[in-house]
C-alpha positions in Angstrom: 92.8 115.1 102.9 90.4 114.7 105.9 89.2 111.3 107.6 85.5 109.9 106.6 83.7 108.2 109.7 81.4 105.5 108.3 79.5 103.2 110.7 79.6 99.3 109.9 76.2 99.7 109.0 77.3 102.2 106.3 79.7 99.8 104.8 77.6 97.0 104.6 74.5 99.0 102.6 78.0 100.2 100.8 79.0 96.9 99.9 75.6 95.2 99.2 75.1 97.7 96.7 78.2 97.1 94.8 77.9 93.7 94.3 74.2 94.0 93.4 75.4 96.7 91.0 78.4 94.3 89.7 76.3 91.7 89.3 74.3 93.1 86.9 76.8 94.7 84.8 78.3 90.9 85.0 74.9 89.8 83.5 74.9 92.2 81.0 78.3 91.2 79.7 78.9 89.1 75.8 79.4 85.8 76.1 82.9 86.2 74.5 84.1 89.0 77.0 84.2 86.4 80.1 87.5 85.4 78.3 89.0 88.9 78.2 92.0 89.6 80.9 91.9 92.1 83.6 94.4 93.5 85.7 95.0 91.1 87.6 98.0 89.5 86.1 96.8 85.5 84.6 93.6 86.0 85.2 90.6 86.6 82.8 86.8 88.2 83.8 85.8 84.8 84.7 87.9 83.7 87.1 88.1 87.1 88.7 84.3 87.1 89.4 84.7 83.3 90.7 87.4 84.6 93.2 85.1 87.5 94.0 82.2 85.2 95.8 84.9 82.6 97.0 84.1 84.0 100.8 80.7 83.1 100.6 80.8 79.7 98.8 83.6 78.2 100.6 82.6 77.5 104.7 85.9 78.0 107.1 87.0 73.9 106.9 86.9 73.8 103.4 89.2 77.2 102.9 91.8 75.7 105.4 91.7 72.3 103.6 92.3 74.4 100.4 95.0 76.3 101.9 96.7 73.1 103.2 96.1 71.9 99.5 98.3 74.6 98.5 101.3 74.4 101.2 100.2 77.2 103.4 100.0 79.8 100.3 97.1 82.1 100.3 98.2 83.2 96.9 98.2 79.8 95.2 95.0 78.5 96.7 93.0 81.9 95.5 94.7 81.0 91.5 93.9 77.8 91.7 90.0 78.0 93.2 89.6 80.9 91.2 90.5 79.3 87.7 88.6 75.6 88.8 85.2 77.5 90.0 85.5 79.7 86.1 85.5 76.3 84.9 83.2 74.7 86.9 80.6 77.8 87.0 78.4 79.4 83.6 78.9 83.1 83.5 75.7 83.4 84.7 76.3 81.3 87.7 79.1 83.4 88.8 77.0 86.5 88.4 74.5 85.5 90.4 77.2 83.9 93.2 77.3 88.1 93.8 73.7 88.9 94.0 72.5 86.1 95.9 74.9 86.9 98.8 74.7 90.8 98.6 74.3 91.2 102.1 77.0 87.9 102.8 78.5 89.5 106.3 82.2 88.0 104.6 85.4 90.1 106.1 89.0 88.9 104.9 91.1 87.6 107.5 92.7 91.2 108.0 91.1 95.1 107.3 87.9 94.5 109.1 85.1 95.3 107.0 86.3 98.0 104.9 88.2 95.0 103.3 85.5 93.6 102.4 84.3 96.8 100.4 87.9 97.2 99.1 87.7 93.5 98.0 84.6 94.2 95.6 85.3 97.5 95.2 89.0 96.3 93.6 88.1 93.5 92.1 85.1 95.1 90.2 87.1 97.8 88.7 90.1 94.8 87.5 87.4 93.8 85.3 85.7 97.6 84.5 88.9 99.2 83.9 90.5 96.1 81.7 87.4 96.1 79.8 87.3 99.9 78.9 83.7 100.1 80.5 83.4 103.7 82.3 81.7 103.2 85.6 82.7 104.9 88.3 82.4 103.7 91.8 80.0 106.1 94.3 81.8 108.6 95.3 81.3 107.8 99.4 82.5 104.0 98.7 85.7 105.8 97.3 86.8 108.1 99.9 85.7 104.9 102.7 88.6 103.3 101.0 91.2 106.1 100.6 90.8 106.5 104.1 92.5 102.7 104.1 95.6 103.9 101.8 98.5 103.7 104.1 102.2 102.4 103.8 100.9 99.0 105.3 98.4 98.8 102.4 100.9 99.5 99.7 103.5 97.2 100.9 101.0 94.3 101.2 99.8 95.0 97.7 103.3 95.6 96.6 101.9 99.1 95.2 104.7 100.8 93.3 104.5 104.6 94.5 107.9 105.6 95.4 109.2 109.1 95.0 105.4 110.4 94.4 102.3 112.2 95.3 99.3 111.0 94.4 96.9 114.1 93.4 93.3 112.4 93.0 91.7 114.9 90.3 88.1 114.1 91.1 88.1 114.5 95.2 90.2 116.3 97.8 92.5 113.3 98.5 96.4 113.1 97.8 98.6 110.6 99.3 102.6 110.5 99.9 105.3 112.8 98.7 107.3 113.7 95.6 106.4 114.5 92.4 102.8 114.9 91.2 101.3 111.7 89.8 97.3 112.9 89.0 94.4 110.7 87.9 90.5 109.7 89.3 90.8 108.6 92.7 89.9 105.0 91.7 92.6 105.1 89.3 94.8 105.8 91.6 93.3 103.0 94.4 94.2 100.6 92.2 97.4 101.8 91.9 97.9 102.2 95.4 96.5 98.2 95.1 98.9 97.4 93.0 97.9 97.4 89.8 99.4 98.5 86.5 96.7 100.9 84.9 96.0 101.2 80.8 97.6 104.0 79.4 95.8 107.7 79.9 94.7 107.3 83.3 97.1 109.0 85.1 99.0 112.3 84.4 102.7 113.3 85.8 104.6 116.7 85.3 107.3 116.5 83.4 108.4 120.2 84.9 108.0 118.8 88.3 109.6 115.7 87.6 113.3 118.0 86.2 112.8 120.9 88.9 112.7 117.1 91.9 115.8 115.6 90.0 117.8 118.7 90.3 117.0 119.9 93.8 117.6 115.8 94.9 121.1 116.0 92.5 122.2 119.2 94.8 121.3 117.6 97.8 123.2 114.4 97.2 126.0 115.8 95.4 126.3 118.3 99.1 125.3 115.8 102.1 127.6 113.6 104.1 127.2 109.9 104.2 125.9 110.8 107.7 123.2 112.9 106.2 122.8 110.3 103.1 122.2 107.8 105.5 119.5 109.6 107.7 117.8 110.5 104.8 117.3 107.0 103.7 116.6 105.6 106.9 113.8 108.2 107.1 112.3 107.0 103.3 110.3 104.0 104.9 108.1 106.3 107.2 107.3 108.6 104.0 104.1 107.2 102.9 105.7 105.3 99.8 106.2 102.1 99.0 110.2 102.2 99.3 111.6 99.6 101.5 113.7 100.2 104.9 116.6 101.3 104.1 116.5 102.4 100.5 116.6 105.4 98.5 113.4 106.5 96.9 112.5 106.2 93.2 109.7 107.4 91.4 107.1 104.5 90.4 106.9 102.5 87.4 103.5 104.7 87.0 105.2 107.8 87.1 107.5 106.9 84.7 105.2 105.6 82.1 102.7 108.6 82.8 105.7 111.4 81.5 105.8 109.0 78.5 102.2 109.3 77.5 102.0 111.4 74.4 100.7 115.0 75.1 102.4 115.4 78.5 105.3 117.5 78.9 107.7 117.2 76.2 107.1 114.6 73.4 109.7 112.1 74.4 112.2 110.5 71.9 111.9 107.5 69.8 114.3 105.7 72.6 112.0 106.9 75.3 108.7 105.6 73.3 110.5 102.0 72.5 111.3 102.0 76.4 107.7 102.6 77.8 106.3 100.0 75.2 108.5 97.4 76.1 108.8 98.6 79.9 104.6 97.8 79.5 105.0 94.2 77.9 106.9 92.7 80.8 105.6 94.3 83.8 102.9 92.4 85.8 100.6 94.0 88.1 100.6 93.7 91.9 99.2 91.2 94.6 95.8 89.7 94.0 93.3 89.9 97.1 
């Protein structure tokens, strides 16, 4: 899939375009969509965009005093600033919160500054992609962050892509092993991110997914528990997001992608009920 070299100057320009660019599609928003949800489970367009310039409105003392506030939780201080500065802040307050510090020099406290692209980058499409708005990110802020898609990255975001290879559709990118699981390549960022995706973004082979689950039947049905066990020892170092020590599965998105209507074989009435409900429960991934 290659390796794209950007200079820190590069990523800045990058990311003081996008939140230029996502301010004004924020501006441009109804009144009544600031209320909509995104994927980013509990949390509507509002407090998403307050999260989103948190970084630059909060200095260093005050985020520690939050995170004390919170009992050392990173994850409960970002929900609960994020949903009193939606409150506190009119829509286009929080817009402009983005333009105003487009060239902010805010990193998170790990990834460097290809977070910080990642961190608009990811957020911005929560809201695009919930919303049914098609805008695509530029292509060279894409393939900047594919180039940060690694096991560590899925595991932090609790990204669900075990037992599959991601085959980006748009670019020359793919990602992991197993069987085919094709969308955009910002669809399938945010599903490396964690996130749970409407339905029709992504594509899986239902040919692909039979010809894996009998060549993996043979194999198990043939190895010794020696061989079983090397074999799942080995599944953590496989670009997925299977723990140490476990046997791969395909992803939740995999699953619900050979479900979709129009790939593969229609499925049966059972199979339908399953995705729907499977889709009810099922919250999306880590918030950063």
């Amino acid at each position: 899939m290659g390796n794209t070299q950007r200079t820190t100057p590069d990523i800045r320009a990058a990311i003081a375009a996008e939140r230029r660019e996502l301010a004004d599609l924020l501006s441009a928003l109804p009144d009544g969509t600031w209320d909509a949800p995104t994927l980013c489970a509990g949390w509507r367009v509002r407090e998403v965009a307050a999260h989103m310039s948190m970084g630059f409105r909060y200095s260093l003392p005050k985020t520690m005093g939050e995170l004390a506030k919170a009992g050392g939780s990173l994850h409960r201080m970002t929900d609960r600033c994020a949903r009193r500065d939606a409150a506190a802040h009119p829509p286009s307050a929080l817009a402009g919160f983005l333009r105003d510090h487009a060239d902010h020099p805010w990193k998170p406290p790990v990834g460097g500054i290809a977070a910080a692209l990642g961190h608009d980058v990811i957020h911005g499409l929560d809201i695009t992609v919930a919303l049914g708005i098609a805008r695509r990110v530029p292509e060279d802020r894409i393939r900047i962050l594919l180039d940060t898609v690694t096991p560590r990255t899925v595991r932090f975001f609790k990204g669900d892509l075990g037992g599959v290879e991601l085959r980006a559709t748009d670019l020359d990118w793919t990602y992991g092993t197993g069987a085919p699981l094709s969308g955009s390549a910002q669809d399938l960022l945010l599903l490396a991110y964690g996130r749970k995706l409407p339905p029709g973004h992504l594509r899986a082979s239902r040919a692909a997914a039979s010809r894996r689950d009998r060549h993996s039947w043979r194999r198990r049905r043939t190895a010794t528990p020696a061989v079983r066990r090397a074999r799942t020892e080995r599944t953590a170092d496989q670009g997925g997001a299977a723990g140490a020590g476990r046997p791969r599965m395909r992803s939740a998105a995999f699953r619900d992608a050979l479900l979709l209507p129009g790939v593969g074989s229609a499925p049966s009435g059972r199979a339908r009920r399953g995705s729907r409900a499977a889709a009810d429960v099922r919250s999306n991934g880590r918030r950063g």
